[in-house]
LUMKOLDO-466461 format. One line per 3 residues: their letters; for each residue x, y, z of C-alpha. Coordinates in steps of 0.001 Angstrom, whole numbers, always signed. Each point is the difference from the previous one (the first is absolute). Layout:
! LUMKOLDO-466461
a = X/Y/Z ~ ...
***
This chain:
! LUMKOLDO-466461
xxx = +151103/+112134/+182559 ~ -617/-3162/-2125 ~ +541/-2711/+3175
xxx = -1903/-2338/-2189 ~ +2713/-3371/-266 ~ +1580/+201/-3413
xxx = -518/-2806/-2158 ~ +3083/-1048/-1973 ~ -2248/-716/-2942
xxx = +1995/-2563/-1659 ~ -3074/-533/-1776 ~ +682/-3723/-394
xxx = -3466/-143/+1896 ~ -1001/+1052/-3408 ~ +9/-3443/-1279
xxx = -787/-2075/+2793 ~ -3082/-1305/-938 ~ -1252/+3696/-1595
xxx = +1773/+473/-3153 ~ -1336/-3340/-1861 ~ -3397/+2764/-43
xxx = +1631/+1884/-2080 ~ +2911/-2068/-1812 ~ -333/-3603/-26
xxx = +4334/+246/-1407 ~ +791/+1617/+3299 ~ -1386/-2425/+2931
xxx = +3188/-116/+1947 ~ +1693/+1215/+2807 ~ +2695/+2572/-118
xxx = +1765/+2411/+2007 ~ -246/+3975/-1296 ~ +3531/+377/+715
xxx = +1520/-3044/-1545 ~ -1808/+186/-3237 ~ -2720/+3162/+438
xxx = +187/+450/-4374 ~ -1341/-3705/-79 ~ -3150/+942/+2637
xxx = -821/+2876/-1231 ~ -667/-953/-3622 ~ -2052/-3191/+1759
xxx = -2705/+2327/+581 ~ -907/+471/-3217 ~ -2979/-1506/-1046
xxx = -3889/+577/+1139 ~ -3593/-519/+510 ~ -3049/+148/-1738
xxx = -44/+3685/+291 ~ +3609/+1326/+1335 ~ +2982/-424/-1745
xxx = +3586/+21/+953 ~ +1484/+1487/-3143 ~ +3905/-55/+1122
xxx = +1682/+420/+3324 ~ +3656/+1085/-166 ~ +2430/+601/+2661
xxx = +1230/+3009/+458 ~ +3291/+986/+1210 ~ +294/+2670/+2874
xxx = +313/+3641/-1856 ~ +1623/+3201/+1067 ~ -2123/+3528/+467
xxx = +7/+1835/-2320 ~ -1295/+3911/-1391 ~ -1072/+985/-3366
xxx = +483/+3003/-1388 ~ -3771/+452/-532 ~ -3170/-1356/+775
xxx = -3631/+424/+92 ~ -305/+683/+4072 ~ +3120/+555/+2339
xxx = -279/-3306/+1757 ~ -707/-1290/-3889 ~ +4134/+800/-508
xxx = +1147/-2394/+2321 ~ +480/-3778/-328 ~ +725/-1625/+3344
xxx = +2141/-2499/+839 ~ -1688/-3364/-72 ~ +1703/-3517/+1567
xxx = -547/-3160/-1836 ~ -3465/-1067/-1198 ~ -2368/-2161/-1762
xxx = -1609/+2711/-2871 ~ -3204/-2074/-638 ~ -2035/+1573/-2904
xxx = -3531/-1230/-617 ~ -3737/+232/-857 ~ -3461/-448/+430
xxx = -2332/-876/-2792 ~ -2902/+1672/-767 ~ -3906/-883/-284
xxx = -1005/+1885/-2704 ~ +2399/-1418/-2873 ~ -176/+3704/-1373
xxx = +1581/+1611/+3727 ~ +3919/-98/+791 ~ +1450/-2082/+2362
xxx = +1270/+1090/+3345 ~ +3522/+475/-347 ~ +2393/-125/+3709
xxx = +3096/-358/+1167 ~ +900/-1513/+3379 ~ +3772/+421/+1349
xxx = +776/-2834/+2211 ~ +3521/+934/+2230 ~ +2321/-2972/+1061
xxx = -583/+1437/+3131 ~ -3665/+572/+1323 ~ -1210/+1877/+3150
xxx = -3181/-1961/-313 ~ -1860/+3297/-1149 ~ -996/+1307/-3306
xxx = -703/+3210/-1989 ~ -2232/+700/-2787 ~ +327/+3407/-1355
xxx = -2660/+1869/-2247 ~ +143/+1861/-3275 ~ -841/+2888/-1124
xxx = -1757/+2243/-2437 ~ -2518/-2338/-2641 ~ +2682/-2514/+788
xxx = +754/-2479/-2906 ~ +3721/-324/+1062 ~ +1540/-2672/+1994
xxx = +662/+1207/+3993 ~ +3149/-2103/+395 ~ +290/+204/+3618
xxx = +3618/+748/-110 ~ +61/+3930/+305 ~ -740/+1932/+3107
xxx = -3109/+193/+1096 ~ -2200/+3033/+611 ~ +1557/+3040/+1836
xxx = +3292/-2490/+1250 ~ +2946/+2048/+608 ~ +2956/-505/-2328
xxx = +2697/-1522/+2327 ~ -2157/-3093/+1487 ~ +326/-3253/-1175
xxx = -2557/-1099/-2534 ~ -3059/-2346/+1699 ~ +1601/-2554/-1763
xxx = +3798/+496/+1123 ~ -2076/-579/+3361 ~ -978/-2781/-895
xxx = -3976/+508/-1036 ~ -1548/-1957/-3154 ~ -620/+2680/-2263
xxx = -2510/-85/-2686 ~ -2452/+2630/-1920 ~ -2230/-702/-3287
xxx = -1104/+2168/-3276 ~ -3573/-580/+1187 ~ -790/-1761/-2945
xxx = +773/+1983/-2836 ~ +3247/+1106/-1975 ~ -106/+3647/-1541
xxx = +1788/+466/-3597 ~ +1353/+3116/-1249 ~ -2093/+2354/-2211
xxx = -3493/-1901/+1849 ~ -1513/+1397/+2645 ~ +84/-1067/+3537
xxx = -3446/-288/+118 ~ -344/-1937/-2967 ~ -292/-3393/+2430
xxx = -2892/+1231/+2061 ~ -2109/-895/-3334 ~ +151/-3740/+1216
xxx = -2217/-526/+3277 ~ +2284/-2697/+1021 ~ +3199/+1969/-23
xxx = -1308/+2760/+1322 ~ -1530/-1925/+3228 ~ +3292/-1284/+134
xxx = +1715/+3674/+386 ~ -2552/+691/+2373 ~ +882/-2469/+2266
xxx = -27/-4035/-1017 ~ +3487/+232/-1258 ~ +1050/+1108/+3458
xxx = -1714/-2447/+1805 ~ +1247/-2466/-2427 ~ +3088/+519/-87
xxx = +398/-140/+3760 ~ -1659/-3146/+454 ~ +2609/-1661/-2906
xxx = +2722/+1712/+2165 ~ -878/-1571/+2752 ~ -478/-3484/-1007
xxx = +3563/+195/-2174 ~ +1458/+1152/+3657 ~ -1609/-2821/+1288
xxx = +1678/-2257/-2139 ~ +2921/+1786/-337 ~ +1149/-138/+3779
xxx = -2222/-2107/+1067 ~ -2092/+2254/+2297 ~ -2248/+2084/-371
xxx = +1129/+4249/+523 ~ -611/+600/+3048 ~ -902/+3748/-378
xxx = -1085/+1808/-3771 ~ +389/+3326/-468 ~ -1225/+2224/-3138
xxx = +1715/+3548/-669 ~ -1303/+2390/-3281 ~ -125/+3716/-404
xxx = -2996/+1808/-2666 ~ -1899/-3375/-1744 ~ +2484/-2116/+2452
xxx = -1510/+2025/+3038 ~ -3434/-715/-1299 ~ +876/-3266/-302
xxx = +948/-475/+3070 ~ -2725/+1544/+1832 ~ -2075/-2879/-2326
xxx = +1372/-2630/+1261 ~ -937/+1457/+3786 ~ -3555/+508/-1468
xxx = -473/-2979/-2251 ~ +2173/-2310/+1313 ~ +242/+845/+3824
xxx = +1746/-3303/+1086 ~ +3089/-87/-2466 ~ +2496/+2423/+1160
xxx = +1415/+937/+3409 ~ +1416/+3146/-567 ~ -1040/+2359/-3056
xxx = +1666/+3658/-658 ~ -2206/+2167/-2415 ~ +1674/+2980/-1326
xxx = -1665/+2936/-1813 ~ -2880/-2503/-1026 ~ -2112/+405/-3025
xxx = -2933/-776/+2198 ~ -3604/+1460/-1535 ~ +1530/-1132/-3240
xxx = -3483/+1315/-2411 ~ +340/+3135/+1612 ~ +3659/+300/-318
xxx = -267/-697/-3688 ~ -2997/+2241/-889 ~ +1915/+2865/+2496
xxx = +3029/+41/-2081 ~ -2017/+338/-3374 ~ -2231/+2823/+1105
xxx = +3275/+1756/+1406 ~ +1343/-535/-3363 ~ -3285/+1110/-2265
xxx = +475/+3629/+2299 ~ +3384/+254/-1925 ~ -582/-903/-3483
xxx = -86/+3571/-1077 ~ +840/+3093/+1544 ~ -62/-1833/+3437
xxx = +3830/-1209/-244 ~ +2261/+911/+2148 ~ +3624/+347/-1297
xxx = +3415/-1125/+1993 ~ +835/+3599/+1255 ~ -3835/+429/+1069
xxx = +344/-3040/+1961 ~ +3064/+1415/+1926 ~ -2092/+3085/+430
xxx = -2924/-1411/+1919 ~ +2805/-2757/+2059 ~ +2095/+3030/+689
xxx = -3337/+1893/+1438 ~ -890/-2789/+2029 ~ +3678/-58/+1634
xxx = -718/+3841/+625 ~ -2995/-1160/+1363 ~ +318/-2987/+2552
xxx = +3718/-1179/+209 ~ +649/+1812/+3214 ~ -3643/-739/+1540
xxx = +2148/-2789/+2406 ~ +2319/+2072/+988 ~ +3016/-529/-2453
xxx = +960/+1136/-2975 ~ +1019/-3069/-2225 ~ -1975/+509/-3347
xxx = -2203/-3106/+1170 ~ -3419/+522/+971 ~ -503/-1864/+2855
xxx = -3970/+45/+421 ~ -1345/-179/-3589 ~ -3971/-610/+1436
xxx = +161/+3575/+1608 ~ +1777/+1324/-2744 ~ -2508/-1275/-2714
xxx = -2838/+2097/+1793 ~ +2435/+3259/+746 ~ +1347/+212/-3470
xxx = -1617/+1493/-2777 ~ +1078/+80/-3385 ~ -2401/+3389/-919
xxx = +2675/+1509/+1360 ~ +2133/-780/-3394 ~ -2313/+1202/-2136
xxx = +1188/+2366/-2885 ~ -1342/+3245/-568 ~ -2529/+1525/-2535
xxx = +1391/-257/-3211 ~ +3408/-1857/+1362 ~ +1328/-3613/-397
xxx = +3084/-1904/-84 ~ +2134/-2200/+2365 ~ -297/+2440/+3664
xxx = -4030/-324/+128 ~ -2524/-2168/-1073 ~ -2701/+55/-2129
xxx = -3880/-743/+1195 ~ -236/-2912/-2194 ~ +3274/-1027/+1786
xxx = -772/+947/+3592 ~ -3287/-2463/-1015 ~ +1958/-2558/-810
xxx = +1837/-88/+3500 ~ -3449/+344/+1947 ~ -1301/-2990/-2028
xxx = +3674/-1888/+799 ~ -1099/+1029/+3922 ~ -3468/-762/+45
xxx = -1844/-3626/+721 ~ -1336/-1825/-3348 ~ -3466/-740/+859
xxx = -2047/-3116/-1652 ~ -3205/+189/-818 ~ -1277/-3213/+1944
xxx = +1770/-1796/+2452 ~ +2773/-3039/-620 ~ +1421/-2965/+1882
xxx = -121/+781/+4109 ~ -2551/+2820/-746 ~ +3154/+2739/-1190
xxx = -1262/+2199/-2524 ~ +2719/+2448/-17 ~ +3887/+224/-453
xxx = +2240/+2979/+2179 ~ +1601/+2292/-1613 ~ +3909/+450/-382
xxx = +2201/+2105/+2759 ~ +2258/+2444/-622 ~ +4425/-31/+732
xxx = +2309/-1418/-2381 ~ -1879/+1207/-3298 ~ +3575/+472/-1287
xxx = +1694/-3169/+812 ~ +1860/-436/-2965 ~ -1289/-2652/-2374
xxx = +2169/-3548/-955 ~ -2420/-2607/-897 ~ -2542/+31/+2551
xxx = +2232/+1739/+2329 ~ -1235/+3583/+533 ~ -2790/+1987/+313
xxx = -2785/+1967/-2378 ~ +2177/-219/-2992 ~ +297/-3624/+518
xxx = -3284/-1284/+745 ~ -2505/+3177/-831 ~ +1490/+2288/-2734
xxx = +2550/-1896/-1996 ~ +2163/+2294/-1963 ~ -3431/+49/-2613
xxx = -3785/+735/+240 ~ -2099/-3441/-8 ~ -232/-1746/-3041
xxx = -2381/-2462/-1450 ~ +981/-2948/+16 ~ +2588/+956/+2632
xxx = +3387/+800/-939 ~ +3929/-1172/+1893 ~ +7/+4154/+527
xxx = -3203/-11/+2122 ~ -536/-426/+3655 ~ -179/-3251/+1596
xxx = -3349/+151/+1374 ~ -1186/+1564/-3414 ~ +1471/-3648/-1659
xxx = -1055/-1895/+3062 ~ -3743/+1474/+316 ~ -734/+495/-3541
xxx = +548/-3143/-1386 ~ -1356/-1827/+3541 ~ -3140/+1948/-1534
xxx = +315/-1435/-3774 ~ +1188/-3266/+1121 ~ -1691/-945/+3448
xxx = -3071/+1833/+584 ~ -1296/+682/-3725 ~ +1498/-2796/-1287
xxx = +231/+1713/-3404 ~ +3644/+693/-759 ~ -755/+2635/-2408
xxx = -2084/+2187/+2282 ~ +122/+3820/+341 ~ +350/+447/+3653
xxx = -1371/+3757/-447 ~ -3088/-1477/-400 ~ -181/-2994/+2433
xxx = -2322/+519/+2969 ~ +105/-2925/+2781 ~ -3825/-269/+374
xxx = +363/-1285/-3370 ~ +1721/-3159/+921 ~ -974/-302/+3608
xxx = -301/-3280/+489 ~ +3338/-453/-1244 ~ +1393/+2391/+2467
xxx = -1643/-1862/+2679 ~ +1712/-3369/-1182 ~ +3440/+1041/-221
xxx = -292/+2314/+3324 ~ -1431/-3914/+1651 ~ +3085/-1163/-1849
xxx = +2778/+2465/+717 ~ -945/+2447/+2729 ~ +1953/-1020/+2963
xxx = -2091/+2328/+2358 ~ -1598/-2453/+2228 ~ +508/+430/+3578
xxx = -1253/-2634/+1753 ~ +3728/-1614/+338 ~ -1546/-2035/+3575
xxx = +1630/-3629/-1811 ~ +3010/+950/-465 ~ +178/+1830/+3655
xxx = -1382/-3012/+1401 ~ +2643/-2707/-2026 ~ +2851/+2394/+1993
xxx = +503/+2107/-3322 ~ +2016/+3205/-44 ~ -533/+2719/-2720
xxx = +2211/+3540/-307 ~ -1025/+2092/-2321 ~ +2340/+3203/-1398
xxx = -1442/+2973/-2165 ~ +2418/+2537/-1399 ~ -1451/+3555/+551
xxx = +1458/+1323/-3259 ~ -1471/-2549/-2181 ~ -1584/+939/-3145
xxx = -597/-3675/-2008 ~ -2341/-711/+2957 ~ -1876/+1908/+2502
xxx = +1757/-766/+3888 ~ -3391/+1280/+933 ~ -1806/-3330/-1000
xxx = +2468/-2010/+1977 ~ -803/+2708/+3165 ~ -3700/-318/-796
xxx = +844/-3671/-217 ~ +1327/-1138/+3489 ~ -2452/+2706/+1485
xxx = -2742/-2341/-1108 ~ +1754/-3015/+1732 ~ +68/+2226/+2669
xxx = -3486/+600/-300 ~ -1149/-3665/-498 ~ +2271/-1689/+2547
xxx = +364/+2668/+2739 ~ +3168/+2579/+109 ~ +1449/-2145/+3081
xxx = -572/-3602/-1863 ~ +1350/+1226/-3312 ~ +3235/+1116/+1703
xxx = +405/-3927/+973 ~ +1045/-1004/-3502 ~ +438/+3020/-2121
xxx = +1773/+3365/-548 ~ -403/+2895/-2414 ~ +3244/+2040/-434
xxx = +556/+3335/-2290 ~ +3311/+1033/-1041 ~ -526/+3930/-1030
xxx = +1951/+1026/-3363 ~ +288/-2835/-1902 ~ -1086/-1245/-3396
xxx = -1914/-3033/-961 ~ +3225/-2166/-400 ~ +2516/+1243/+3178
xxx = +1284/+3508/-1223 ~ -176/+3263/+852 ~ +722/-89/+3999
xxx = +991/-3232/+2339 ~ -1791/-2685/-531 ~ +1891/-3242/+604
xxx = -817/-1870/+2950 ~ +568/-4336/+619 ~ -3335/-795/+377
xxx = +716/-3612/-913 ~ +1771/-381/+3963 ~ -2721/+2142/+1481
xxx = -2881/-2475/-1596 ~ +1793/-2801/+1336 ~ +564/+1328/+3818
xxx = -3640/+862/+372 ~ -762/-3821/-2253 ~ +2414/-1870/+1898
xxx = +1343/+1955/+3277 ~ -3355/+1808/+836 ~ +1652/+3574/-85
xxx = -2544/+2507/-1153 ~ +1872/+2703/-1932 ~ -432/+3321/+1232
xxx = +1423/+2977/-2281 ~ +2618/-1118/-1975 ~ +2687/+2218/-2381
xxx = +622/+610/-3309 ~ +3304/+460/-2222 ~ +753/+1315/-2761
xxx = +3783/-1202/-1489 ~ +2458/+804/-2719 ~ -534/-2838/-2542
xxx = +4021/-702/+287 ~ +1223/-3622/+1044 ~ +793/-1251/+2178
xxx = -1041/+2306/+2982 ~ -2862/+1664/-1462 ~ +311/+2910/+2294
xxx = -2949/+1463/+2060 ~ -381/+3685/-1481 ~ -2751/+829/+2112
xxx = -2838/-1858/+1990 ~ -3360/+1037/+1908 ~ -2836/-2261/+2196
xxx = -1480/-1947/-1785 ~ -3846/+1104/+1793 ~ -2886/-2075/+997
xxx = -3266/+1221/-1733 ~ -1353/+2599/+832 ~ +3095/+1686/+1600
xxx = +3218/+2279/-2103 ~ +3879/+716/+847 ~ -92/+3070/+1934
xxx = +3523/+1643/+193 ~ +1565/+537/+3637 ~ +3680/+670/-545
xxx = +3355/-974/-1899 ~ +795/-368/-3714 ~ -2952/-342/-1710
xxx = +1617/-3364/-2086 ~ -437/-2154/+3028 ~ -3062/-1685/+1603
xxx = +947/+973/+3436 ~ -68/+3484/-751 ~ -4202/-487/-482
xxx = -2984/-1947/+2264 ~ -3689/-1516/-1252 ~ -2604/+2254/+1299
x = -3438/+627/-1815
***
């Protein structure tokens, strides 16, 4: 799979005429192996605008599994080999914004490719680049243990405890940065410390990121067409405006007697099951074909009688709220690539339990508490997400009431941060034409972002570059059952290799398979698995147990 030669990086090409640009103590020659400590630190040092803060070498580490963590690839620390840690920034403009904080792993031995990984959420944390990447399975090496420069960025920002996330997106320079400069930024430094680092150039750049990292990384297709080779989107925060003012109007629907409590939620999951789970044929408490579901099921079915309430029906205000969760936000004018809508949410998995932002409605909708103003820990991501994207971004006025905020009100606004942040253009001809290769992966059972904007999405690709030339550099995939963050039903699938045989070996990937495994070490056992489907097809069952992906077929 990676036939590329591997370069023994002994990274004394670091200071062969390279490293007096960045530390005029380290202009000499030395072998990684004989005295890599020595090397590494040489790099510290910088320009007029990036900085080499340290670079330490790292010893080779074993894999290891915590007890708990905020997403179940989020428990596991790979093994790593020996690198060169190098931790830097980028100054700002505006004296006022942060700098660009990133961190580039450099391995003693280099395949002569790199990886940049996104982040996630408002970011303001630093993406290290030495976890797994989006939807990896458990028992591969790490990109870097295969011998890819990692590196990832906190797009220009650092959140603090007790402030919120949004707080940043006061300052127009930071928040350009988070909506793509840092990115771009940070991959050009990358690529020039590679440069001097082993003396060559990479010859192929890959980005990976899942939510904000997806929408990063279908950015840097957009923005920046001629940057990356290969790019793997998953669940992508794409229409980014309408994601944010989506989540706050689902919320406003349950700020009274629109909440829906825990045992309600297993009420209307349970009623989908009853619904849909055997609609391809098997009966695995999955639904297989959530589009076909969304339109069969209906949750007026649920609703309590005259004069009755409590956790076995639903109220009308509640039965509301759920239509409004379903239904398409509409704008009233028209923002960046003429969207003036957002699609509604799906149905399956409302009851994925809820770690972090593992789960489903509880998780991202409900919280275990109505809305709150400001928003409280209790609350629903989206609720914390989309209300204070509202007080901080869009109204700029921190102490808003977002009861009373109407987006005609701040239009123009809108209509800058949608040119800013909407990654929903689809003329992607440049980076088709450069020999670029995009997959794209929505979860079907995702409730922090629609998977229908990532569908409506790669349709308009479709739309704009022809079905037949669009299936020359890209594929859409959707992985029925699970949550935003890889829960709920199989969803781990190595789409690092598969990005690099269609990159580098020409080998269009058909449908592929998902996995879902016991988070033990060191096997990480396969529990269960299903096709992983090519938009706009599902796993229909034929035969066999229903834990293994032979035992189904991709058929609209």
């Amino acid at each position: 799979m990676e036939t590329m030669t591997l370069t023994r990086a002994k990274l004394c090409a670091w200071l062969v005429g390279t490293a007096a640009a960045l530390s005029a103590d380290a202009a000499f020659a030395m072998t990684l192996a004989e005295d890599a400590d020595t090397v590494c630190k040489g790099l510290v040092g910088g320009t007029d605008t990036v900085k080499i803060d340290s670079a330490t070498l790292q010893t080779s580490s074993q894999l290891a599994v915590a007890e708990r963590g905020p997403t179940p690839s989020g428990r596991i620390t790979p093994a790593n080999p020996r690198f060169c840690k190098v931790l830097a920034h980028i100054d700002p403009t505006d004296s006022k914004a942060p700098p660009i904080k990133f961190q580039v792993n450099l391995p003693v031995e280099w395949n002569g490719r790199s990886l940049q990984y996104g982040g996630g959420g408002f970011n303001g944390v630093l993406i290290t680049g030495l976890a797994l990447p989006p939807a990896y399975p458990f028992d591969k090496p790490s990109p870097l243990a295969r011998g890819f420069v990692t590196y990832g960025t906190d797009s220009g920002h650092e959140s603090k405890p007790g402030e919120p996330p949004q707080l940043f997106a006061l300052n127009d320079e930071a928040f350009e940065n988070f909506a793509h400069r840092a990115y771009k930024k940070v991959r050009d430094a990358t690529a020039a410390l590679m440069q001097r680092a082993y003396g060559k150039k990479p010859e192929k750049m890959y980005f990976m990121g899942s939510s904000e990292g997806g929408r990063e990384g279908l950015t840097m297709a957009q923005r920046y067409p001629d940057d990356f080779d290969g790019i793997f989107a998953r669940v992508p925060v794409i229409n980014w405006v309408g994601l944010q003012h989506a989540g706050t109007r689902s919320g406003l629907v349950t700020m009274g007697e629109g909440w829906i409590n825990p045992a309600q939620v297993k009420l209307v999951a349970d009623a989908v099951r009853v619904a849909c789970d055997k609609a391809d044929g098997s009966d695995d408490a999955l639904v297989q074909d959530p589009v076909t579901c969304k339109a069969a099921f209906k949750v007026e079915t649920l609703r309590c009688a005259a004069g009755k309430s409590g956790d076995q029906c639903l109220t009308d205000e509640q039965i509301k709220a759920i239509n409004t969760l379903h239904a398409t936000y509409k704008f009233p004018f028209s923002l960046a690539n003429g969207l003036d809508d957002y699609p509604g949410w799906g149905v399956s998995g409302e009851d994925t339990p809820a770690i972090g932002p593992t789960g489903g409605w509880v998780a991202w909708w409900l919280g275990t508490a109505p809305p709150a103003q400001p928003p409280a820990p209790n609350n629903g991501i989206a609720w914390i997400y989309g209300a204070g994207g509202i007080q901080y971004v869009f109204a700029r006025d921190p102490k808003l009431d977002v009861t009373t905020y109407k987006p005609e009100e701040h239009k123009a606004r809108l209509l800058e941060v949608s040119s800013l942040m909407d990654s929903t253009d689809p003329d992607l001809s440049r980076f088709r034409a450069r020999g670029g290769r995009l997959i794209m992966l929505e979860h079907m059972a995702d409730y922090a972002q629609s998977p229908y904007a990532g569908i409506r999405y790669f349709e308009s690709v479709e739309r704009k570059m022809g079905k037949a030339e669009t299936a020359e550099f890209a594929r859409l995939y959707t992985a029925p059952g699970v949550d935003h963050v890889g829960s709920g039903a199989p969803a781990n699938v190595d789409m690092l290799s598969v990005l690099l045989d269609w990159v580098e070996q020409g080998k269009a990937p058909g449908d592929l398979e998902v996995a879902e495994q016991k988070l033990e070490a060191p096997s990480f056992a396969v529990t269960r698995a299903l096709p992983l489907c090519r938009w706009p097809a599902w796993p229909h069952y034929k035969s066999g147990p229903v834990t293994a992906a032979s035992s189904f077929t991709c058929a609209p």
